[in-house]
SEZAVO-446365 format. One record per residue (C-alpha): y, z, x. Coordinates in steps of 0.2 Angstrom, whole numbers, padded with zeros to 4 digits, always signed. Layout:
<recs>
YZX/...
</recs>
This chain:
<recs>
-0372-0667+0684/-0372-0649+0693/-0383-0636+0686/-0374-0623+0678/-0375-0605+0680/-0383-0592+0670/-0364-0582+0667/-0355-0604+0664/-0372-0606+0652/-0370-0589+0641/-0352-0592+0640/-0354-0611+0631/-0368-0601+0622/-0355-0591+0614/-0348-0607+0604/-0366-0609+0599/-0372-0597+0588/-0393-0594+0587/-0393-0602+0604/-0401-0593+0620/-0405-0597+0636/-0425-0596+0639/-0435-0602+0655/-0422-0612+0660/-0418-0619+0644/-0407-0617+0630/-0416-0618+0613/-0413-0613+0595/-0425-0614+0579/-0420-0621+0563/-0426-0619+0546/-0426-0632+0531/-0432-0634+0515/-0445-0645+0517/-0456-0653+0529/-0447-0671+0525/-0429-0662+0527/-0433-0657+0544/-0439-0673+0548/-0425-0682+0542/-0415-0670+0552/-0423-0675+0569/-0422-0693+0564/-0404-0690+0566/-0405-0680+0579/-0415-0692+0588/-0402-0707+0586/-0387-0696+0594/-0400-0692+0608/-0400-0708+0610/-0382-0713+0611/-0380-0698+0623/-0397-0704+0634/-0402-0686+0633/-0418-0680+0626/-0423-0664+0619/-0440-0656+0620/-0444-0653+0604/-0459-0646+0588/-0458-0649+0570/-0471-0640+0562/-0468-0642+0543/-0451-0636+0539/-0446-0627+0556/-0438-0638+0572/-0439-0631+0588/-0426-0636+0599/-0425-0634+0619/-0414-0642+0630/-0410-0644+0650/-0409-0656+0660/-0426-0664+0669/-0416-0670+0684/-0407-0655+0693/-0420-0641+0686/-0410-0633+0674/-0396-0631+0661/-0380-0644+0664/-0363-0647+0653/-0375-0664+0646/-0387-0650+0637/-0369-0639+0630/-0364-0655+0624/-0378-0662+0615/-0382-0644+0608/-0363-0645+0599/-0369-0663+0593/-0385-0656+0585/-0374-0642+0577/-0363-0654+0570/-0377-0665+0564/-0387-0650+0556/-0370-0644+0547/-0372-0627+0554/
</recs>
C-alpha cells in the first residue's frame, strides 16, 4: 500500500463530503442524537473495520464521534483509509 499524496488525497476527498486532510490523517466528526445512537453507530463501524483489518482512531464523547484515519504502516494516508472512509459513510447513511 503506497502512501498517497496530498493533491491524490484531496481529490478522493472530494467524494467525501465533511472530510479533510489534518496531520497526516483524514478525519471527519459526526453528530447523533444521543449518546447510545453514537455508540451504536461505532459498533457498526467497528465490525466493518474489522472485515476491512483497518482501524480508525477514534473519540465518542456523548453524542459526537470523532473519526481520523491513515495508515500506521507507511506514515500516512493510503487508498485502504479512502476506502474505509466511503464504508463509514455508507454505514452512517450520510
Amino acid at each position: 500500500m503506497e502512501k498517497l499524496t496530498d493533491n491524490e488525497i484531496e481529490k478522493a476527498l472530494q467524494g467525501l463530503q465533511g472530510w479533510s486532510l489534518n496531520n497526516g490523517s483524514i478525519s471527519k466528526s459526526f453528530k447523533f442524537k444521543d449518546f447510545k445512537e453514537a455508540f451504536s453507530t461505532m459498533t457498526r463501524i467497528a465490525f466493518e473495520c474489522e472485515a476491512q483489518n483497518h482501524h480508525p482512531n477514534w473519540e465518542n464523547v456523548y453524542n459526537t464521534l470523532n473519526i481520523a484515519l491513515n495508515t500506521h504502516d507507511v506514515g500516512g494516508v493510503t487508498q485502504k483509509d479512502i476506502r474505509l472512509a466511503q464504508s463509514i459513510e455508507r454505514i452512517v447513511g450520510v
